[in-house]
RODO-2510 file (C-alpha; in nm, 4 decimals, decimal comma):
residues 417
     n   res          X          Y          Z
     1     x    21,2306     9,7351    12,6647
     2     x    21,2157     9,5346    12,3355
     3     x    20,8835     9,6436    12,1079
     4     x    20,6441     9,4232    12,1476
     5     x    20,4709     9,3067    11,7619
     6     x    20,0868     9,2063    11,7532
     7     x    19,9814     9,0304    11,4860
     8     x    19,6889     9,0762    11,3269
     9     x    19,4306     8,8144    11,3995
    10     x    19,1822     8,6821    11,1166
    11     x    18,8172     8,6792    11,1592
    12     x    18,6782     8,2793    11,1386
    13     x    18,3722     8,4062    11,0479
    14     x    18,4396     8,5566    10,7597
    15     x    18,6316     8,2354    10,6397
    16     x    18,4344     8,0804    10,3300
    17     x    18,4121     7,7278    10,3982
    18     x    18,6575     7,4604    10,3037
    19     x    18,4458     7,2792    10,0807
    20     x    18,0431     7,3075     9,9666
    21     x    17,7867     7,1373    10,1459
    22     x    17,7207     6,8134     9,9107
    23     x    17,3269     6,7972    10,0489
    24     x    17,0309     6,9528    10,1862
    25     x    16,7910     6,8631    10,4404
    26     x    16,6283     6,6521    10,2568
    27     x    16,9330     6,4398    10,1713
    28     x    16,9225     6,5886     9,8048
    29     x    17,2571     6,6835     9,6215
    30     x    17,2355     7,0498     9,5916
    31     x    17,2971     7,2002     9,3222
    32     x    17,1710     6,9165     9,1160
    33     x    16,8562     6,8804     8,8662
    34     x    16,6075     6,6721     9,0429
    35     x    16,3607     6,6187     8,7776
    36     x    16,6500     6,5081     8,5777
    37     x    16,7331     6,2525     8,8439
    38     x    16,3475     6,1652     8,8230
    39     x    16,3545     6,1248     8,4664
    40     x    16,6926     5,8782     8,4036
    41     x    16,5243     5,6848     8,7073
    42     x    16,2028     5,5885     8,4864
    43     x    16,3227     5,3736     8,2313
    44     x    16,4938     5,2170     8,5047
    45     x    16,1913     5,1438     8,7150
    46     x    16,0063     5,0130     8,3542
    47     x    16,2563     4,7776     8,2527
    48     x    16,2978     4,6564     8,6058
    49     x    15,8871     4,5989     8,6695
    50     x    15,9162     4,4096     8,2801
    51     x    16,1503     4,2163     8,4135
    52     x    15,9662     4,1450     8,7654
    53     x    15,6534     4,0213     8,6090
    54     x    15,8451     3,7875     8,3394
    55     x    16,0051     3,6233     8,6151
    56     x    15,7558     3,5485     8,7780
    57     x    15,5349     3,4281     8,5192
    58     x    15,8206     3,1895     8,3752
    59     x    15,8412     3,0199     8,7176
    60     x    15,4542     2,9543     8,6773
    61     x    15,5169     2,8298     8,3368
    62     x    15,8054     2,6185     8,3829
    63     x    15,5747     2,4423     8,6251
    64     x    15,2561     2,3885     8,4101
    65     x    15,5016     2,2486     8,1377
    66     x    15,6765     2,0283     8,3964
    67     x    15,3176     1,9036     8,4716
    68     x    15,2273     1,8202     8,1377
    69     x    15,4931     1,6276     8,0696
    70     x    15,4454     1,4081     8,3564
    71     x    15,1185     1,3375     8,2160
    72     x    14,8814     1,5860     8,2038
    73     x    14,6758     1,6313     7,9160
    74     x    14,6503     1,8849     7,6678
    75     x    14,9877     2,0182     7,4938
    76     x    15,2914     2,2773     7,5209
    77     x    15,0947     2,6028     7,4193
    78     x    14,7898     2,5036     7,6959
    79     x    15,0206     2,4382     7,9456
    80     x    15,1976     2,7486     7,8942
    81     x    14,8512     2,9794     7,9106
    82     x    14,7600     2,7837     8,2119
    83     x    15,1014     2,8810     8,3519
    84     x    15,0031     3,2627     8,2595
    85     x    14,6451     3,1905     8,4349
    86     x    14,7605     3,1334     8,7654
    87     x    15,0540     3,3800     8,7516
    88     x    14,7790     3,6340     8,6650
    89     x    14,5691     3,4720     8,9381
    90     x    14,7661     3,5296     9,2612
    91     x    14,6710     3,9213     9,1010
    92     x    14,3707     3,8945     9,1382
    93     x    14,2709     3,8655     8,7724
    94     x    13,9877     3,5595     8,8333
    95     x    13,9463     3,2849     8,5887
    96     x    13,5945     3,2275     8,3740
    97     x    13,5417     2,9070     8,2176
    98     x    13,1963     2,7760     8,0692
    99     x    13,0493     2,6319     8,4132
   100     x    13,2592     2,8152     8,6641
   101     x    13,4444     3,1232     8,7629
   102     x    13,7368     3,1513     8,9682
   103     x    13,8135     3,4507     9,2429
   104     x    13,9990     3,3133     9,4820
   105     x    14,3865     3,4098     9,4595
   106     x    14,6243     3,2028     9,5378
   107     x    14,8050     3,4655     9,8179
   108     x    15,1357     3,2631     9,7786
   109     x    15,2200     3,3970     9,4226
   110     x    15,0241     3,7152     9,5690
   111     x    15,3227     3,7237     9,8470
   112     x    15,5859     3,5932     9,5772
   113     x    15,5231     3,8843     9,3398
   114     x    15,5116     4,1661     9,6370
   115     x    15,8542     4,0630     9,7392
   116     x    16,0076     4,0377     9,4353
   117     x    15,8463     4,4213     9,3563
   118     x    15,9758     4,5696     9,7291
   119     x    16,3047     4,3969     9,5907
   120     x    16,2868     4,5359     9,2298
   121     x    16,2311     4,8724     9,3896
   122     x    16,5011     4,8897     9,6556
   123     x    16,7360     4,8177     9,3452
   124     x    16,5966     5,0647     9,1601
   125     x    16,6096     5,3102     9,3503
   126     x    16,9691     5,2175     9,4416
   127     x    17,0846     5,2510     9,1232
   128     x    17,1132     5,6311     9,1215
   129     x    17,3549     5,8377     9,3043
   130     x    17,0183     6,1608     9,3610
   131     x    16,7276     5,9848     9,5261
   132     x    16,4537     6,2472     9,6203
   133     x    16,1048     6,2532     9,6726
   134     x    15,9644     6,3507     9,3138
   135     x    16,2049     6,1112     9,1620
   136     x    16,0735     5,8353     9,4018
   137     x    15,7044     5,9446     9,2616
   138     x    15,8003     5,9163     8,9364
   139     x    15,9579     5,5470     8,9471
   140     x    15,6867     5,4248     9,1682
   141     x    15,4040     5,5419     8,9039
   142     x    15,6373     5,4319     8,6265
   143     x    15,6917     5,0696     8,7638
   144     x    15,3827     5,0387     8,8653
   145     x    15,2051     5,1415     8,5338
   146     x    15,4679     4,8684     8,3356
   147     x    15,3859     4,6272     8,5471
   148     x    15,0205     4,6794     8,4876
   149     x    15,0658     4,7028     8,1340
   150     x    15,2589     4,3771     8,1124
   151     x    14,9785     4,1638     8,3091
   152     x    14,7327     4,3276     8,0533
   153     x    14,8904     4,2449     7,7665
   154     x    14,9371     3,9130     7,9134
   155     x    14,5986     3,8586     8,0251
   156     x    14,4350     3,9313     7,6578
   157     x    14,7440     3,6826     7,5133
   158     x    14,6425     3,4009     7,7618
   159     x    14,2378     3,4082     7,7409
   160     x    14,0911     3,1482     7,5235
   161     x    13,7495     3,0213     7,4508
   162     x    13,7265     2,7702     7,7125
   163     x    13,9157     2,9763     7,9578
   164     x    13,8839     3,3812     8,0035
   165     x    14,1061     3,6095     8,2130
   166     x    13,9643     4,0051     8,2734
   167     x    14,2018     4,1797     8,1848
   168     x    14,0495     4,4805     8,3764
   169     x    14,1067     4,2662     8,7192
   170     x    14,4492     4,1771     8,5941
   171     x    14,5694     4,5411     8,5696
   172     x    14,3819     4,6247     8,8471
   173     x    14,5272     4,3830     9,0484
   174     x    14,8573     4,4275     8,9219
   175     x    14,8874     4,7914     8,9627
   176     x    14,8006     4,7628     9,3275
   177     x    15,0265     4,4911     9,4087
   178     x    15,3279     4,7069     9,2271
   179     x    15,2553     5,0304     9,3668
   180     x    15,2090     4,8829     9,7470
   181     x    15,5461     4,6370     9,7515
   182     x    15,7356     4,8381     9,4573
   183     x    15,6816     5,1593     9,6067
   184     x    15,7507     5,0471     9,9877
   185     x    16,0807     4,9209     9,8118
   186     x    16,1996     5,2943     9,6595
   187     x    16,1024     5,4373     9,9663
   188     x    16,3104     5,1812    10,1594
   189     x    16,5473     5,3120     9,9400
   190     x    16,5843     5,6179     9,9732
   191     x    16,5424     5,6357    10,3340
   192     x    16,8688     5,4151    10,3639
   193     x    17,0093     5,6510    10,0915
   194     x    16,9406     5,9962    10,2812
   195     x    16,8690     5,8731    10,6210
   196     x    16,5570     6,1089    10,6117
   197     x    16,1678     5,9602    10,5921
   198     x    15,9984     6,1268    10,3581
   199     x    15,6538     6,0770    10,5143
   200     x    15,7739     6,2359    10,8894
   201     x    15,4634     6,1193    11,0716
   202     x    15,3911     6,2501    11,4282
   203     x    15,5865     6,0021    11,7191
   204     x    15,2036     5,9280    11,8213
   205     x    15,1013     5,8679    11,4966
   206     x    15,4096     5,6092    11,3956
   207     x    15,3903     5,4547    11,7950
   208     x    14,9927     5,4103    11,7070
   209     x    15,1116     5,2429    11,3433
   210     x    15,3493     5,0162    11,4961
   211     x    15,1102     4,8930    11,7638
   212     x    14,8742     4,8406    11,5076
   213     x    15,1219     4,6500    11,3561
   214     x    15,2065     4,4166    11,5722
   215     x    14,8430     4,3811    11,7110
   216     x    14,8210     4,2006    11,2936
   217     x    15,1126     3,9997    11,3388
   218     x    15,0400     3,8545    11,6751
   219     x    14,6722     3,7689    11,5023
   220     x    14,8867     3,5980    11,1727
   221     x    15,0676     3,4062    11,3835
   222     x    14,8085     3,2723    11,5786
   223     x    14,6332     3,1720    11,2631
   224     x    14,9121     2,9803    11,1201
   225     x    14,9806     2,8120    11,4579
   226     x    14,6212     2,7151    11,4474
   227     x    14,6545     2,5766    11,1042
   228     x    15,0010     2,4074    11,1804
   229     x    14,8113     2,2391    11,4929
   230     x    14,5165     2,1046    11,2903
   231     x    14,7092     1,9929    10,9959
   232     x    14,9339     1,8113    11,2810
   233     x    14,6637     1,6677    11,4676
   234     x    14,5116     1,5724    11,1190
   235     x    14,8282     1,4341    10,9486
   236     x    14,7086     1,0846    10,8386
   237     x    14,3892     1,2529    10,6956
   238     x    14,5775     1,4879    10,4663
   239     x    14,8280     1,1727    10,3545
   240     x    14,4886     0,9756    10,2471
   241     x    14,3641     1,2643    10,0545
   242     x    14,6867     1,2934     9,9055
   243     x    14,7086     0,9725     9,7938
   244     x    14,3101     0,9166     9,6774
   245     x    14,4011     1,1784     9,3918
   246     x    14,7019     0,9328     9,2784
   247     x    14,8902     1,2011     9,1351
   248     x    15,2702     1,0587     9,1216
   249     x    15,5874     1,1684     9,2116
   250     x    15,5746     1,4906     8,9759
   251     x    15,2181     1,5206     9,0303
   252     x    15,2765     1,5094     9,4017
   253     x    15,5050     1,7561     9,3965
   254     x    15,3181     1,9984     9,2234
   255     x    15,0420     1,9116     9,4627
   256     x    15,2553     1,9997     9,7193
   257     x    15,3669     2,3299     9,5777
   258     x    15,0094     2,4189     9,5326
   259     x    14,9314     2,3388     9,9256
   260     x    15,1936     2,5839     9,9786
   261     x    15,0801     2,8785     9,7927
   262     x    14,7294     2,8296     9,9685
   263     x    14,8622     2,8359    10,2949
   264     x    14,8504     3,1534    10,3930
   265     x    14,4649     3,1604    10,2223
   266     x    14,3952     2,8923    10,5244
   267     x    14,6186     3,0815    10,7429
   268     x    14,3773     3,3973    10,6723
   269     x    14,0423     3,1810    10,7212
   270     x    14,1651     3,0301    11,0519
   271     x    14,2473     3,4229    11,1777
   272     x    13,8987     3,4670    11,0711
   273     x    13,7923     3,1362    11,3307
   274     x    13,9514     3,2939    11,6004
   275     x    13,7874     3,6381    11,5198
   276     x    13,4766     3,4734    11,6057
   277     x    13,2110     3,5266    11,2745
   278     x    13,4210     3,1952    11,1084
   279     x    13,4552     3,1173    10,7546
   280     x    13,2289     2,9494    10,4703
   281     x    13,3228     2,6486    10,2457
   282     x    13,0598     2,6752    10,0178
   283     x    12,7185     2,7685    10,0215
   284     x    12,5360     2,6746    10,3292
   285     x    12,8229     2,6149    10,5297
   286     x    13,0135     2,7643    10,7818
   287     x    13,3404     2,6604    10,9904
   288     x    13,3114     2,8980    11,3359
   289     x    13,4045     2,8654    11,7300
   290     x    13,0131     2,7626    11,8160
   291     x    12,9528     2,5514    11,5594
   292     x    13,0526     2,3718    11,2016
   293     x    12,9087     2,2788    10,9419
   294     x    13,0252     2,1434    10,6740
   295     x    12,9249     1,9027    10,3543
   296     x    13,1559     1,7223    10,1167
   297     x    13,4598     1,8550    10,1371
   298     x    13,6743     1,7952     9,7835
   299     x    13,9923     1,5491     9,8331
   300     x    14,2915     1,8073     9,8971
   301     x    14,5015     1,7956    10,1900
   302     x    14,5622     2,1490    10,3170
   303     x    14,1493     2,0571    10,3876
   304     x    14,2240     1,7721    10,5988
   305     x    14,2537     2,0697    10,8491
   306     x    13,8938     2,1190    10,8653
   307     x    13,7206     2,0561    11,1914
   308     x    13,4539     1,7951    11,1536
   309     x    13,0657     1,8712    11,1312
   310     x    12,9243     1,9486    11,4869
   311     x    12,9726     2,1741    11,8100
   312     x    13,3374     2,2486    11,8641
   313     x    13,5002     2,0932    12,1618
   314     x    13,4239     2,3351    12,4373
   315     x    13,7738     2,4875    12,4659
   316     x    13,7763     2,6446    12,1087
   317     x    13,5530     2,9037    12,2847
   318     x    13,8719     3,0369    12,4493
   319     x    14,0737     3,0982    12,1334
   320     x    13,8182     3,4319    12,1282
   321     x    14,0576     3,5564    12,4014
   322     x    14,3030     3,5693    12,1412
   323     x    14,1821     3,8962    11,9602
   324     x    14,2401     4,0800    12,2838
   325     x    14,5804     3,9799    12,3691
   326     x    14,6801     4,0722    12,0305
   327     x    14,5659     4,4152    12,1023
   328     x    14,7164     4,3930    12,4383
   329     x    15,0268     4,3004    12,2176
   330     x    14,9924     4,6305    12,0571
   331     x    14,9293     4,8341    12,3258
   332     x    15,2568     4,7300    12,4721
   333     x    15,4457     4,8174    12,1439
   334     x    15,2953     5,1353    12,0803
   335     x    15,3821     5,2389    12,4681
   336     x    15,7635     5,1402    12,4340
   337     x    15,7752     5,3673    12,1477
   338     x    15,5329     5,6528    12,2849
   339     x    15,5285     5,6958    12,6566
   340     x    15,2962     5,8519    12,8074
   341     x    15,2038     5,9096    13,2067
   342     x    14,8378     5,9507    13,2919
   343     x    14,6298     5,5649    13,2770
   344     x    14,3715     5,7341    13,0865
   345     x    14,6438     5,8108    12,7940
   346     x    14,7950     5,5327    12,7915
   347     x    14,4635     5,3245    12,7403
   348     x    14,3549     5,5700    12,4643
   349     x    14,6725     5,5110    12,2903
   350     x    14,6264     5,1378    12,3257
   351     x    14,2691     5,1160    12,2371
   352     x    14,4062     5,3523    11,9091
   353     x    14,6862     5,0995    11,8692
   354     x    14,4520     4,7921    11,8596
   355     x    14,1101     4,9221    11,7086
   356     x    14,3800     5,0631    11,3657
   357     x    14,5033     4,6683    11,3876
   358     x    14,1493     4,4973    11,4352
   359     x    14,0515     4,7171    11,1251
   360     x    14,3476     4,6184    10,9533
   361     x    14,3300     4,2155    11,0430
   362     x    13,9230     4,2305    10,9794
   363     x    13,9746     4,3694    10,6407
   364     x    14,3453     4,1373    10,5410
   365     x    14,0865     3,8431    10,5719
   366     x    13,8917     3,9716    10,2802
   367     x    14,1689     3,8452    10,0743
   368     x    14,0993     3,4926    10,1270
   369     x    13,7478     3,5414     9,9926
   370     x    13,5643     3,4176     9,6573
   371     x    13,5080     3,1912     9,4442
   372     x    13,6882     2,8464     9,4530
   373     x    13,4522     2,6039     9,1974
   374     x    13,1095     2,5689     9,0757
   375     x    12,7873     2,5101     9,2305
   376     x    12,8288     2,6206     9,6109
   377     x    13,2020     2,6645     9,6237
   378     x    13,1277     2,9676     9,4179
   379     x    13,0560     3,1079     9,7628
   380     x    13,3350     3,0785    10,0297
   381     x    13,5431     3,2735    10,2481
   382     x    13,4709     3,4496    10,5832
   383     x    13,2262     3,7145    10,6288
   384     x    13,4003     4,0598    10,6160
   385     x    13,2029     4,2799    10,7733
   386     x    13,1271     4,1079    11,0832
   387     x    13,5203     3,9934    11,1505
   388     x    13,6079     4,3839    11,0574
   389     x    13,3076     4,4527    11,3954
   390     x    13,4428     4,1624    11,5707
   391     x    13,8301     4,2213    11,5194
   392     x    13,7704     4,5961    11,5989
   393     x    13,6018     4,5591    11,9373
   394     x    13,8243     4,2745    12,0353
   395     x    14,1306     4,4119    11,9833
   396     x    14,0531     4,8185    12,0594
   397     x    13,9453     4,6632    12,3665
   398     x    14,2293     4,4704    12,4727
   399     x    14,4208     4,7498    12,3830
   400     x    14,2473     5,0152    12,5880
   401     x    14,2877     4,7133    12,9068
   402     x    14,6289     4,6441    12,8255
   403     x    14,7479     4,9812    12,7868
   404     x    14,6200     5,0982    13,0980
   405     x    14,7269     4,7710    13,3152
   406     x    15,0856     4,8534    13,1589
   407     x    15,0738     5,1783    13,3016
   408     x    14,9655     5,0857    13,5509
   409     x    15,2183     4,8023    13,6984
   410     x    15,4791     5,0416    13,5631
   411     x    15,4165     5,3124    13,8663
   412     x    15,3554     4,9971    14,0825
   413     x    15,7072     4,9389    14,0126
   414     x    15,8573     5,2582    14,0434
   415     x    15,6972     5,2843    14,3711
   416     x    15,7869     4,9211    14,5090
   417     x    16,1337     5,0336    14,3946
***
């Protein structure tokens, strides 16, 4: 018989590897320096929040100056400081002149400036190849300490005399606007980057924040339905008021642009109507479900929305329904996302789901509060407190129903099927 040869066979396991693993667990490039990474990130994430804030406050001025020279008085350098005013306004910053003070922001340029920051900071932190969690720290607290910086200097630049801007509320302002949107941006960011959330939440937890969620979205979009309905309903009153201030073509179309940026202010103060506590116009007044009352109202049209002085007709009492089908809303969202089996869970999860959305809704209409003008329009805005009670119980509640009635008809149907 021939000889047989064996050969020798090679252990796989002791085989190094063909190539290094490029990351960790954390999606970080071993190997690599991440407080380097952190540190070529932050001039990055200054330069870009510079750049943020300048845009937006040339947009502002290219408007003022476009107003003046249609025909509003004063000159070039006024118009441009009144551009920098309301830029710093939808910040927060308020405005002080001799007879007035203004605290109401304009939540248009406040939304403008929070999406171009979430923007600014999704291409920041794209623009490095090592994205980890102390170099997302460090650009976050680096654009967002530019940014306040900028609307400082800015702020002391633009006050005058006649017209004063804090500059404490301005950087105040400022920095939380650019650490909330700018920040949300990196961490966008990097989770598309790595494909690993560096805030890994509990599945409760992020079901609970998602119901919550949507429990504040179904409320916005009831309030801007309501406001679309009134200012629909309303039309030929807003074109009157539009044309009693006889402002032009230009003139009208700044007018228009303003309406815009104050929408979702009236968008906020109608959530607050169907919350139940209502909203104020001025001292003495209030706009609610049981009752209005109003005096004069100045000529703008996004007011033309206003109900009239009186009792409500009597099927605004129903839009109080609305807070608990929001949480109901919720419930259902945070249930997808989180099943659970007993009807006593699943309405505790749903009452968690809506009660964090009421609080969150009660408290967003805050931001349509303060001062508008002299006299009694230096009070206005709804009443926080009691739309944070009334938003809470409404929507826990219908979340804690809904929840459980979900449950509920789901082992209906499992047993019908």
């Amino acid at each position: 018989m021939g000889r047989v040869t064996i050969e020798p066979m090679t252990d796989l396991r002791l085989r190094p590897p063909d190539r290094p693993p490029t990351s960790d667990q954390t999606g970080n490039p071993t190997g690599g320096s991440t407080c380097g990474s952190a540190l070529r990130l932050a001039p990055v994430a200054g330069v870009t929040a510079v750049t943020c804030f300048a845009t937006g406050l040339a947009l502002c001025v290219a408007v003022a100056v476009v107003g003046w020279f249609a025909g509003t008085t004063g000159n070039v350098p006024a118009a441009v400081r009144a551009g920098a005013d309301v830029w710093l306004l939808g910040h927060g910053a308020g405005l002080r002149t001799v007879d007035m003070e203004v605290t109401a922001a304009p939540l248009g340029l406040t939304l403008l400036a929070a999406a171009m920051l979430w923007r600014a900071g999704r291409w920041v932190g794209r623009s490095t190849s090592r994205l980890d969690a102390r170099a997302v720290v460090v650009a976050t607290a680096v654009l967002s300490a530019s940014y306040g910086v900028v609307a400082v200097v800015t702020s002391v630049l633009a006050s005058t005399d006649a017209v004063a801007v804090s500059p404490w509320r301005s950087g105040a302002g400022a920095l939380a606007v650019s650490m909330l949107s700018g920040g949300a941006g990196l961490l966008r960011a990097a989770r598309e980057r790595t494909g690993v959330a560096f805030l890994p939440w509990p599945a409760a937890v992020q079901a609970a924040a998602r119901g919550g969620a949507a429990t504040v979205l179904v409320m916005v979009s009831a309030g801007a339905a309501l406001v679309t309905t009134s200012l629909v309903l309303d039309f030929p009153a807003a074109a009157n008021a539009a044309d009693s201030l006889r402002a032009g073509p230009v003139g009208g179309a700044i007018l228009a642009l303003i309406g815009v940026l104050l929408l979702p202010n009236a968008v906020l103060l109608a959530v607050s109507f169907l919350l139940g506590p209502g909203f104020s116009l001025g001292a003495g007044t209030l706009v609610a479900p049981d009752g209005v009352t109003l005096g004069p109202v100045p000529d703008f049209p996004l007011l033309a929305a206003l109900p009239e002085s009186g009792v409500p007709p009597a099927w605004t009492a129903a839009l109080v329904v609305v807070p608990v089908l929001a949480g109901a809303v919720g419930a259902a969202v945070t249930l997808r996302h989180d099943p659970v089996f007993g009807l006593d869970q699943a309405g505790l999860r749903g009452g968690v789901a809506g009660l964090l959305g009421g609080v969150a809704i009660g408290l967003l209409t805050g931001l349509a509060a303060g001062a508008v003008g002299p006299g009694r329009l230096a009070q206005t805005g709804p009443d926080v407190p009691a739309c944070v009670l009334t938003a809470a119980v409404g929507c826990g509640l219908g979340g804690a129903v809904g929840g459980a009635a979900l449950r509920w008809l789901g082992r209906r149907r499992r047993v019908a099927g």
